[in-house]
Every structure is written in structure tokens, then in C-alpha cells.
N, C-alpha and C positions, 0 to 999 in steps of 0.2 A: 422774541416775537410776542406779541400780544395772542396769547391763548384763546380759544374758539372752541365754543361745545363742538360733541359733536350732533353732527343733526341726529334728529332725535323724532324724523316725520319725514314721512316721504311722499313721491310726488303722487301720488293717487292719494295720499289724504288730504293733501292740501287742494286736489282736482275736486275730490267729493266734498270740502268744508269750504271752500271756497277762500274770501278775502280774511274771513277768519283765522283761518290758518296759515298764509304770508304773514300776517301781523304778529301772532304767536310766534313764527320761526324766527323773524327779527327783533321781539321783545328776548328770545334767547339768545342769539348773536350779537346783543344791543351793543356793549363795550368795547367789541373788535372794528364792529364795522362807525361807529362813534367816532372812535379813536383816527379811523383810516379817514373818514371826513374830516374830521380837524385836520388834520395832517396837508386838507386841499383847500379849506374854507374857512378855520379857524374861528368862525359865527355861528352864535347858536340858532339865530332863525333862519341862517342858512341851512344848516346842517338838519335841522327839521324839516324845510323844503325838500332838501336830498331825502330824507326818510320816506316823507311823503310820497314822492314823485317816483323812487325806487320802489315803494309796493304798489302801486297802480302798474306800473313800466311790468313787475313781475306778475301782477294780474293776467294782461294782458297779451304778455310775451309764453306763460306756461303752456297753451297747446302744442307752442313750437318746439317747446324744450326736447332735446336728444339726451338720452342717456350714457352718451360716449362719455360726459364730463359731470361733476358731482353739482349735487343741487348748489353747493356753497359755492365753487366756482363762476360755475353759471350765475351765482346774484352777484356775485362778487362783478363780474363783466359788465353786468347794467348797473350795477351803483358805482362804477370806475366814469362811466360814459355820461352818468350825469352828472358826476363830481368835476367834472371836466367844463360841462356845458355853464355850471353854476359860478365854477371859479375866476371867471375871467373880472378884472378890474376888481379883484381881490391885494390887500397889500395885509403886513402882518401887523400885530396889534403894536401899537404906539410901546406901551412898557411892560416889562416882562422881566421878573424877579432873575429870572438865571440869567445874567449875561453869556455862558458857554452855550447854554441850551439854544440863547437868541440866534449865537453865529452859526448853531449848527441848523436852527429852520431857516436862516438866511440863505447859507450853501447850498439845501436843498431846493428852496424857491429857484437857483440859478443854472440848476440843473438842464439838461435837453429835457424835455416831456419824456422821450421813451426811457433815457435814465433815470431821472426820478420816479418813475410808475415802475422801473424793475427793483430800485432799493425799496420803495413803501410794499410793494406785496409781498416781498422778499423777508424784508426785516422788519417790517412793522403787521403785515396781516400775518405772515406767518406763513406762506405757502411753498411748497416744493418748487424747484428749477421747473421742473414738469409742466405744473400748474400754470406757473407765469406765461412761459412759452408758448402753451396754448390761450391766454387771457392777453397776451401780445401779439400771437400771432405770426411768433419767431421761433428759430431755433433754440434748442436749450444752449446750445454754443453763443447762439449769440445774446441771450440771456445773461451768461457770464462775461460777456464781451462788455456790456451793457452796467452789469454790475461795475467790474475793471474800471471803467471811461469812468463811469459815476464817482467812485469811491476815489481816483486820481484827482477829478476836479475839486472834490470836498476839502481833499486835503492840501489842497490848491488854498482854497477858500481860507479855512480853518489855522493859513498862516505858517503853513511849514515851506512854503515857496516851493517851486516849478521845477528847480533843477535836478533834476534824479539821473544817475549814470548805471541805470538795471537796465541787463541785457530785454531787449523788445522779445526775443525767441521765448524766453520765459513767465513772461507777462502772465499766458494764458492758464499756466497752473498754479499762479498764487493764490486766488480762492479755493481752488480744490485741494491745495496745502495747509492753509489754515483752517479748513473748514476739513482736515483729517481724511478725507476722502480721495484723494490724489490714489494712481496708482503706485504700487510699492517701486515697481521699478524706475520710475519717473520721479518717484521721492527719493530717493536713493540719489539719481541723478543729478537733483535737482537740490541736495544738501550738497554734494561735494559740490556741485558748481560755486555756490554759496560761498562754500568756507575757503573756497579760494578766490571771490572775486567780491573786493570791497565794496565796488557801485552796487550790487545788486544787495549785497548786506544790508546798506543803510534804505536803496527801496525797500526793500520785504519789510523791514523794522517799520517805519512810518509808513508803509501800507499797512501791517497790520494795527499798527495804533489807532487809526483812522476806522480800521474794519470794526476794529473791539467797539470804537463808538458808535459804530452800526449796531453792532448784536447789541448795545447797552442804549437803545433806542425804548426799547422793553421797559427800563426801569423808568426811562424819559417821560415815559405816556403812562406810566400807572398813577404819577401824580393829576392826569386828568381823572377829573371824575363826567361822569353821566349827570348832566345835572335834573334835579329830584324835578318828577315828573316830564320827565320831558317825553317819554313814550308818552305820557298820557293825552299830552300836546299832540302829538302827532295822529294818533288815536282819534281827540276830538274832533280832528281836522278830517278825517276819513268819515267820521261817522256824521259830520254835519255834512260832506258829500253826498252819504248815503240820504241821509235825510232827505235832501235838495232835487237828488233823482228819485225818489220815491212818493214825490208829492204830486196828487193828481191835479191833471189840468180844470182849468174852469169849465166849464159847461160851457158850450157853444149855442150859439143860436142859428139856425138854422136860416140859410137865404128864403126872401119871398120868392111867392111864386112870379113865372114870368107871366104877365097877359097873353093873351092868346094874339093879340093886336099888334104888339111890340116884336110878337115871335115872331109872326108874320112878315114883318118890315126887316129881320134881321135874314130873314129866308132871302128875301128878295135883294137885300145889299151883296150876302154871302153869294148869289147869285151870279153878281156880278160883278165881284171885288176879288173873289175869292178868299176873303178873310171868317168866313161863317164857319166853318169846320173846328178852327180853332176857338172862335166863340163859344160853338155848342158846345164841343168836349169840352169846354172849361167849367158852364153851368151847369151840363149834364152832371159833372162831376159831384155823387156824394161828399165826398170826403173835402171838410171848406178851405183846408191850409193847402193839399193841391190843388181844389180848383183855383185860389188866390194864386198862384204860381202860373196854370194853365194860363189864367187871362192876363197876367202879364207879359205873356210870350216867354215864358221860361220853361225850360223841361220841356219833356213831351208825353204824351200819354201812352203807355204802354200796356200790351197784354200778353204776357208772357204768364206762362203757366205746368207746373208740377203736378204730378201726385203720386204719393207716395203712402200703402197703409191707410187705403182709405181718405187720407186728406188732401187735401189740393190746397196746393200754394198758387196765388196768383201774383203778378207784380204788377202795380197799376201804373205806377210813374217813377222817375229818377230825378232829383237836380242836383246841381253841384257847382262848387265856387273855390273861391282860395280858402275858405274854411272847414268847407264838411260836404260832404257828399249821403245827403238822405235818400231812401230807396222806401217806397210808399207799395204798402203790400196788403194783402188779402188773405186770410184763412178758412177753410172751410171743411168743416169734422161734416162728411158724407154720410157715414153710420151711425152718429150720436150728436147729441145735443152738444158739444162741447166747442168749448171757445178755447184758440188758443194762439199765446204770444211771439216773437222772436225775443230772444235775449242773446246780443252778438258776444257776450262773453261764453256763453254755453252752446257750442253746437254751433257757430258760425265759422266761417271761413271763406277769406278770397282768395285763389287760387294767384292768381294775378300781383298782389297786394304789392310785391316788392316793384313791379314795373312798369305800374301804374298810378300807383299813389305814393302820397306824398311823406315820407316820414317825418317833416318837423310838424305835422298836425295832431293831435290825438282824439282818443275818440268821444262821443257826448254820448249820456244816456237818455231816453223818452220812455219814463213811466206810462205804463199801458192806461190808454184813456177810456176808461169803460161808462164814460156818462156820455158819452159822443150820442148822439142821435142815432149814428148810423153805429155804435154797437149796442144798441138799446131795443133793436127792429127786430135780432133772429138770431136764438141761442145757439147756433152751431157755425156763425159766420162772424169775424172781426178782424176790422180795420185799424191795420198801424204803421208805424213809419219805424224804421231802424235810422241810426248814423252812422257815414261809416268815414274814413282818412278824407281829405283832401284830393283832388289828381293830381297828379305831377306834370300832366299832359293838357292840350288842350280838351282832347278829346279822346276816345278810347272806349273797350269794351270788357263790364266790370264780370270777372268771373266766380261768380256765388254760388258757393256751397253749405248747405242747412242739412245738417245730422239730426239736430233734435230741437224741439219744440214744446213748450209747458203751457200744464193747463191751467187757467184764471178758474178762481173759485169766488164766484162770487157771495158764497154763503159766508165766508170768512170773514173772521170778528176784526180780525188786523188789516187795518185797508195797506198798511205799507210793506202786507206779508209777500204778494206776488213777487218780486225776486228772489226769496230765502230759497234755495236749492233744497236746504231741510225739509220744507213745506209743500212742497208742491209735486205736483205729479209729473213727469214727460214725458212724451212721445216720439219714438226714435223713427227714423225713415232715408231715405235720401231725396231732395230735391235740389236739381241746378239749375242754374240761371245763367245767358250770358245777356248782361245788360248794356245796351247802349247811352252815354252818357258826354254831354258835352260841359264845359265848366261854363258857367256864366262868371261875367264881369262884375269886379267888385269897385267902387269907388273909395278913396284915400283921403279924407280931409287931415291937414298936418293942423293943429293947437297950439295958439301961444297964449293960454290963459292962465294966470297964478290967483293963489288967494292963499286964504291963512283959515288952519281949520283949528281950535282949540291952540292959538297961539304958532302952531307949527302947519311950516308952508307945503302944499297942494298944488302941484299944478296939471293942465289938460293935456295930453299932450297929443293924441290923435284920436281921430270917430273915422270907423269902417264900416261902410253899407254893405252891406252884401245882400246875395238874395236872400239867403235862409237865415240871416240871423243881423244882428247890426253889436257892432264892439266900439266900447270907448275905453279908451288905454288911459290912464292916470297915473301917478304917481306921488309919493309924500318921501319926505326929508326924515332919514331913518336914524340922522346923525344928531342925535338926542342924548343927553347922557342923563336927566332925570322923567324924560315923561317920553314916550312912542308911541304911534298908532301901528297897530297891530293889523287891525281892519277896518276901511273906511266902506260903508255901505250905501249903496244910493236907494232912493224908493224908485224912481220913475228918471227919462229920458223925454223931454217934449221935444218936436221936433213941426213946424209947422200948422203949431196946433194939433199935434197929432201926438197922444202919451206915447213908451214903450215901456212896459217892465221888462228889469230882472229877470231876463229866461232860465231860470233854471237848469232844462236840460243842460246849458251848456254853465253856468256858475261863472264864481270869479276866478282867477288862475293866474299863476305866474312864470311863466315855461320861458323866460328871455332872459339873456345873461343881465341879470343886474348891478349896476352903479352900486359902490361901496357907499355913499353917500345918501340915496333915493332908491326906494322900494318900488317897482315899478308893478302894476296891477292892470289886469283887462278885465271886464266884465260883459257877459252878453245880455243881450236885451232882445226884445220882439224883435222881428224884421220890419222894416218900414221901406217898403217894395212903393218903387217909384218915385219917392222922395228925394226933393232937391234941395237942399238946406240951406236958409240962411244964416237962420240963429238958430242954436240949440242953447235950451234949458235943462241945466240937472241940477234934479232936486237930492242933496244928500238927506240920506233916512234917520243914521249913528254911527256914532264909532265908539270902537275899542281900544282903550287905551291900556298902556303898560307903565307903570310909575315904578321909578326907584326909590326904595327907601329902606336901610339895611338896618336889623336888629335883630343883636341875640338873646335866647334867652335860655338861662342852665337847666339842665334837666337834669333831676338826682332820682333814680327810683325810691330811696332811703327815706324819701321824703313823703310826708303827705297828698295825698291830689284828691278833690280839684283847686290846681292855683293859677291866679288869672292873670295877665299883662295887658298894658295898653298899647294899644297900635294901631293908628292911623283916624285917633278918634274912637277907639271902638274899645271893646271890653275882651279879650279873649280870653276862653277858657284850658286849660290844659288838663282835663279828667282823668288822666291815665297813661301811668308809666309804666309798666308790668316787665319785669327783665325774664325771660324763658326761653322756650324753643316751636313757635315764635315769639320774639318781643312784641311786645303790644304798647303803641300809643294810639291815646285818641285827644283831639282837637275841636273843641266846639266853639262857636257863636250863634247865637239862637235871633239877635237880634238885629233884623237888615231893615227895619226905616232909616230913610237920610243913612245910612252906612255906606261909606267911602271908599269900599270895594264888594267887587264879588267871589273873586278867587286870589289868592297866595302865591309867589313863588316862593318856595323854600329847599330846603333840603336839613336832615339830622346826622349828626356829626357823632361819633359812637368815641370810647375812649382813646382808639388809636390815632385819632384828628383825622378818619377818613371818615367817608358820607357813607353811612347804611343803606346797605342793599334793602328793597322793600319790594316783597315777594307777592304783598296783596294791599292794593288802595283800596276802600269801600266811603263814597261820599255821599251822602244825603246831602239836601238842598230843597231850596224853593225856588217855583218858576216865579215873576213876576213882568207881566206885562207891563205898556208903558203907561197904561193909564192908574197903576199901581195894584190890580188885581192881583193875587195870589193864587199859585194853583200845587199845591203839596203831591208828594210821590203818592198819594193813596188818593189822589183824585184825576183818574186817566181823562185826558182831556186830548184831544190831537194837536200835533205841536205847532202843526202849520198854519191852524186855526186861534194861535193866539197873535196878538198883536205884537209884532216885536221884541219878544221876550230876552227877559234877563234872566242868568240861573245865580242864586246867592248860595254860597256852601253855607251848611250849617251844623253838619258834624263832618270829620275827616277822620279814618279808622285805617290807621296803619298795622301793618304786622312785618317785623323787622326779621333780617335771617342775614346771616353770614355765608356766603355760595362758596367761597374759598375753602373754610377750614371747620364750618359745621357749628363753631363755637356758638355762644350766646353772643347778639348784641347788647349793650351797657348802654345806652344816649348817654351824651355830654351835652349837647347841647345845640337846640334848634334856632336853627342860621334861617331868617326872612331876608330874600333879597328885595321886594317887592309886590307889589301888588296889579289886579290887571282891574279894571270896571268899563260901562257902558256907558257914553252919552248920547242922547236924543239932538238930532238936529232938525232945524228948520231953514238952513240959508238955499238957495237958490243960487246958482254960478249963470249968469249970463254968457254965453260963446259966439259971439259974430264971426260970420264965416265968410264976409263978403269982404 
């Protein structure tokens, strides 16, 4: 079995550090649970999606966590679930050095799902009959039943043929025979049966040959490596979420006032139409993203209200669709000046959630708008929206629970500090809610548009209006073997003369079984409430691309440093080989005009020909927007306020360690698979929709 620390954090520090500390617990368990992904995905942007998507999943799933089962199990359950979701029209890779090793991921791929999920956690993550059982959902009997079926079919596979004359009655204790555990008296039994009955001789023998290639699964997967950086990948991938939730909204403008003339005329339709009730609450309404709801006829205006500890929570409005379900709220510190937020990761809860909402949705974050008008009026009062699942229903009533509540500091020098748990102050209480909530309709345009972005083909393939947000689904051709796009970004969505940006809240995201072939991508954008489309225009903003192009180069600490190589046009540096406890390399390029990347895939290769473990990355770099400005680490600039930035590395500071055996690492020799950079676009896709 592929060995696993052991945990080394537990779940009240991972509650008080938050996303920091999922991330740490799976930079420790990175290997095993690597390893248990390949084993479903065999791709590595897959397998980084599965990281990704597994620590958000864990974010989000920790309040529910019971302590009956171990923190490792429990992740182990939601990275099973989405290894599951991710691998479908997954096939294995075209060529593969071991031909033994091919037949044996071959056999495995042919396995039932619940046999193969009982030999990989079994024999590959490492876990107790126990363990599985309860991460199956089965008995331990039938755990081994499971294993039995499994390991029969293998050997099915693996060419020893079908015909076995072992008694059925004994079937059930050959793993616990081989695996020394059997009872004494039943081993006893279970040898003399044996030695007198030949059919079960030649099963047991070719079941255990088959088994041994089970437990020698271990040695199988130690030749995978982790490839270098790839937590970092995953990493950057979380922390430009964070970013993306942490950016504040634009300033709104505020509606005109209504004439006193025009009020009047709508008093007297409302009079006699019956439609002026929901006019006024709509205008009445401060808050401009519900009133644009209200006068749509969507949602409806609610007042519902709490208090708790001196603050009162009010709820002003609901809406909800096939994508998200926002709930439009009010706060009000009674005793003090203070403003304060919801954060559904901290202190929320819907009681309901599993029977009313939807699980294939996730949740969106909305950074606190504090430049709004309306929280700009009165320091102990603020308006804001949460997100919360989908319905499952058409209709239904949402039941909310708010423990705790944090307070916005507006004196604070970090505008993107309001979520840090570290930073901030909160305010414990209880407030419920039972909210009434109907889904509104969403509309479906299906896409048949292709185009070609940077040589490699792009196509549209559906736009979804919804109320509270609008999504265009796309996808790019992943089956590249020297250039990928990584990430295609758009600026804007026109629709009827009408822009949309990039919502933020909601990002880009890839939650749908993907094509081995085609990456598939959704991105949300404004809502465009009321819209009826003929043509859409998307405007693409850049993209990220991934080149391949492999070079080694020897690394002798014996030697002098700094010595430089060429690669990809460029000059690199190599500063520093230092062999100790840690090894020390360092990596420089200083120089990014016209330079041909921004970032490296690589990995260093120590003198066993395996990849050193590397215990600390440290990267300096330069920001560079697109109009070529530069913005260095010692000139704090806010990120969001640059124009489409590029980051160029320009030193990389390794420290190398042995986790195994303590020893020193030696470099041999740093293996570049590739490189990744940014191009600026300007094409425009025309979409008719008629």
C-alpha cells in the first residue's frame, strides 16, 4: 500500500485556519491520494481538477463532519466521489513502458465499480477492511466478498483462464488465509482440506499469485512520481479563486428620482390594474440588484426578521433558479456602530439543505460591497446578499440557521482582508429564518459555433439565462501534444447591445464529466434579465497556453555556479547548487522583454533517477500588465486594478529534503518538460441564434 502520514492537524484547527489548513493537510497526504487519482484519471489536469475540487468539497462539507470516522477517511469519501464524477470517458494512455503493468490497469479498468473501489483503497490507499466498509457502505464480509470477485476477475484477465475446480465453501477464507489472519481453527481446516483436494490446490496457488500482484501494486505506483509543482498548480488555482471572491464590486449608481407626476399616474394604473404594489416595492427598494429582480416579477419581497445579542438580522428578499439560490439580507448592530457581514462558510447552515436543494450545484461567494450607497448611509446598518445551492424543488421553504456573524473594518489597509478568519472580529448569536422561495425559469440556447483560437479549435456550445446570473459553456480541444490552452478568458458577453462581464462571484468552473478529447469550461457573467437573444458577441480577453518542449540539464554541485543554458530563446541562469540538509537550488532569469514564457514545468531528478521531494518553493517575479507596465514584489499595487496581468518568474528558490530516509539530496539533473505563457486576444465570435 502506498503509505500516508499520519494526520498531523486536527479538525478544530483546520475549523479555526480555515482553507489554509485543508490545503496544508493535502500538501501532506499529496502522494497517496496522487497516486489513488491516477489510479481513476491517469491525467494530470485531471487530477489537479480532482485536488481542486476535493479541497473546496472539504471546505465546505467540514461543519458536517462526525467524528465516528477519521479525518483521512472522511476526505478519502469525497475525493472517491469526485474521482468517480471526473473519470467517465476516461480511457488509458496510448503507450506504457511495462507491458505487465498495462494488463494489469487494463483488468482493473474491467472491473464492477464497487470491486475496483474495494482493491484500490484496499491495496493501493492502504486502508483497513474497516475503513472500506464504512467508505462503501458495506459490510466488512462483503468487503471481502468484493475483494474475492475482484481479484478472480484479474486473474481472469491477466490470462490464467476461468476454469478453477476450488471448492465455493472455501472461497470466503482465502484472503484471510493469505493475509495470515484467518482463524487458527479454520486454518487448520482449511490446510488439510487443501492437501487433500487438488482443485482447490491449484485455486489458492493462482489466487494467491494474483493477490501478491495486489500487495505488489505498492512497488507499481512508487514509480509514479508527483510531478514538480503540481500542488503549486493547484494552489494557484485556489488562490486566484480567492482573489476573484475577494474583489470588490464597482460602485453603483444610484436610480433617479421618480417625479412626483409619473408617481402619481402609476398610483392611479396600480389602482386599477392591480399591478402598482409590485412596482413600488420594486423602486422603493434600496438595494439596486433586488429592486432589478423586484421589477422583473421575480422573487418577492420579504420581511422577515431576527435578533439576537443586540443585532437583528432582517431578510429582505429571495430568488432562485437552476443555478443559485441568493437570499438578500440586512444587518443591524442596535448597541454599536458596527457593520456586519454573512459568510456561509462560517456560522451558516440550512437545516433543510439535503431536501430541498440541489446537490449537483455549488456554492458562489459575494465579497461584502461596502461602497454600495446604501452601506455608505449608516455605520451600524449593512446590506448584502449570500448564495446559497440550487432547489431541487419547484418550490419550497429555505430553513436558515446564522451562529455567527463578522465584523467589516473599514479602517483596514487590506481591502481583500474581510474574509481572513485570522483578522477579523465575530459575533456569535442565534438567528432563524424560514424563507419562502420559488425557482424561477431559466432559458437554454444550445451552440453550434466553432473557431480556432491560437491554431487549436474552440467551440460554443450552449448560453443559459438565468435570473441571477447568465452562463456560456465552451470548450477547446485538449488533445494537443505540443501547445494547450490551459485557460481561455473572455472580457465581456454582448447580447442585444447589452455588455455582460465576468461575474466573479460565480468564476469560471468545470464541475461536468469531461471529454478525454475537449476541456469543457462554463463561465458566469452579469444576468441579463429579460433578454431575448438573437446574436451574441464574445469578445475573448487571453489565454494560457502550455508548450511542450523537453530539456535536460546536469546538475553537479562539484561544480562551479552560476552556469547558464538556453531555453526557449532565453538565457537561464542556474546560481546555486548547495548539497546539505536542506539542498539548496536556485534558478534565475532576470530578463522578461519579448521572453517566451512566464512559468516552467519542470521537475529535479536527485541521483537515485527519482524526482526530489521539495519541502519549500520561494518565487520572486514580476507583474506585467498588458500594456507592458511592470509592477515588482516591493511595489504593492492591488491586483485587480491592474490590467490583465502577466506574472514573469525571475528567481525560483528551491530547498530539497529526502521525506523517506532523511538523507541528503545530490541533483542530477533538471528535467524542463515545458513551459506555460499568456496571449492577449482581440477576436470577437459572432453567435446567431435564430
Amino acid at each position: 500500500m502506498i503509505p500516508t502520514k499520519v494526520d498531523s492537524i486536527s479538525t478544530t484547527t483546520i475549523r479555526e485556519k480555515g482553507l489554509e489548513s485543508i490545503v496544508d493537510w493535502f500538501d501532506q497526504h499529496e502522494k497517496s491520494f496522487y497516486t489513488l487519482g491516477w489510479s481513476y484519471l491517469m491525467n494530470q489536469q485531471q487530477i489537479e481538477e480532482l485536488f481542486y475540487q476535493s479541497i473546496k468539497k472539504v471546505q465546505k462539507e467540514l461543519p458536517r463532519y462526525k467524528k465516528e470516522t477519521s479525518v483521512e477517511t472522511w476526505v478519502t469519501s469525497i475525493f472517491i466521489s469526485i474521482c468517480l464524477e471526473l473519470s467517465h470517458n476516461r480511457k488509458l494512455p496510448d503507450s506504457e513502458e511495462n507491458q505487465p503493468r498495462q494488463d494489469l490497469f487494463k483488468a482493473l479498468d474491467r472491473l464492477k465499480l464497487s470491486e475496483k473501489e474495494a482493491i484500490l483503497l484496499t491495496y493501493v490507499k492502504g486502508l483497513s477492511k474497516e475503513e472500506v466498509a464504512h467508505l462503501l457502505q458495506v459490510s466488512v464480509i462483503k468487503v471481502k466478498e468484493l475483494l474475492f470477485s475482484g481479484i478472480q476477475s484479474i486473474r481472469k484477465e491477466l490470462g490464467y483462464g476461468s476454469t478453477f475446480n476450488g471448492c465455493k465453501e472455501y472461497h470466503k477464507d482465502y484472503i484471510d488465509y493469505l493475509e495470515r489472519t484467518l482463524d487458527r481453527s479454520k486454518k487448520i481446516d482449511l490446510e488439510i482440506h487443501i492437501y487433500h483436494c487438488q482443485g482447490c490446490q491449484k485455486d489458492l496457488a493462482t489466487f494467491q499469485d494474483v493477490m501478491l500482484t495486489m500487495l505488489d501494486l505498492t512497488e507499481t505506483f512508487q514509480d509514479l512520481h508527483v510531478p514538480s509543482g503540481f500542488m503549486e498548480n493547484v494552489k494557484a488555482k485556489l488562490a486566484e479563486e480567492e482573489k476573484q471572491r475577494k474583489q470588490k464590486n464597482k460602485k453603483r449608481k444610484r436610480k433617479g428620482l421618480i417625479f412626483a407626476s409619473l408617481f402619481a399616474l402609476l398610483m392611479g394604473i396600480g389602482y386599477f390594474t392591480g399591478v402598482f404594489t409590485n412596482l413600488y416595492y420594486s423602486w422603493k427598494e434600496e438595494d439596486q440588484q433586488l429592486s432589478a429582480f423586484l421589477q422583473q416579477g421575480l422573487g418577492e419581497r420579504l420581511n422577515l426578521e431576527a435578533e439576537s445579542n443586540g443585532v437583528k438580522i432582517k431578510i429582505r428578499g429571495a430568488i432562485a433558479d437552476d443555478v443559485q439560490t441568493i437570499v438578500f439580507y440586512e444587518i443591524e448592530d442596535t448597541n454599536k456602530d458596527n457593520q456586519y457581514v454573512i459568510n456561509y462558510d462560517n456560522g451558516v447552515n440550512v437545516e433543510n439543505e439535503y431536501d430541498i436543494m440541489s446537490r449537483e450545484g455549488y456554492q458562489r461567494y459575494d465579497p461584502p460591497n461596502l461602497e454600495s450607497d446604501v452601506n455608505t448611509q449608516e455605520k451600524n446598518v449593512y446590506r448584502g446578499k449570500i448564495s446559497l445551492l440550487p432547489l431541487s424543488k419547484d418550490n419550497g421553504t429555505i430553513k436558515l440557521q446564522i451562529t455567527k456573524i463578522q465584523k467589516l473594518d473599514r479602517n483596514s489597509t487590506d481591502r481583500n482582508g474581510y474574509w481572513a478568519d485570522e483578522k477579523l472580529e465575530t459575533e456569535t448569536g442565534e438567528w432563524n429564518f424560514e424563507i419562502p422561495v420559488t425557482k424561477q425559469p431559466s432559458v437554454e440556447y444550445a451552440l453550434d459555433e466553432k473557431t480556432e483560437v491560437e491554431g487549436i479549435p474552440v467551440r460554443f456550445d450552449k448560453l443559459t439565462i438565468a435570473p441571477t446570473t447568465t452562463i456560456l459553456q465552451y470548450s477547446f480541444n485538449s488533445d494537443q501534444s505540443k501547445k494547450r490552452i490551459e485557460t481561455l478568458n473572455i472580457d465581456y458577453l454582448e447580447v442585444n447591445n447589452k455588455k455582460a462581464k465576468p461575474n466573479f462571484d460565480g468564476g469560471s468552473y468545470s464541475d461536468i464529466p469531461q471529454n478525454m478529447n475537449w476541456t469543457t469550461i462554463q463561465t458566469n457573467f452579469d444576468p441579463l434579465l429579460g433578454e431575448k437573444p438573437k446574436e451574441v458577441n464574445v469578445k475573448l480577453g487571453s489565454i494560457y497556453l502550455s508548450f511542450e518542449d523537453q530539456k535536460n540539464i546536469e546538475l553537479d554541485a562539484s561544480q562551479k555556479y552560476p552556469q547558464t543554458f538556453e531555453y526557449a530563446g532565453s538565457t537561464i541562469s542556474i546560481d546555486k547548487v548547495e548539497v546539505g540538509q536542506p539542498t539548496n537550488v536556485v534558478i534565475s532569469n532576470h530578463e522578461i522583454e519579448n521572453r517566451a514564457y512566464e512559468s516552467l514545468q519542470f521537475r529535479i531528478v536527485d541521483e537515485s533517477e527519482k524526482e526530489a521531494s521539495s519541502i519549500e518553493m520561494n518565487t520572486d517575479g514580476v507583474l506585467v500588465d498588458k500594456n507592458g507596465v511592470e509592477y515588482d514584489n516591493d511595489t504593492p499595487v492591488p491586483y485587480e486594478e491592474i490590467k490583465q496581468p502577466r506574472y514573469f518568474f525571475t528567481v525560483l528558490n528551491m530547498k530539497l529534503d529526502n521525506d523517506s530516509t532523511g538523507e541528503k539530496v545530490i541533483p542530477k539533473r533538471l528535467e524542463i518538460f515545458g513551459y506555460n505563457k499568456t496571449k492577449y486576444l482581440e477576436d470577437v465570435v459572432k453567435i446567431s441564434l435564430e
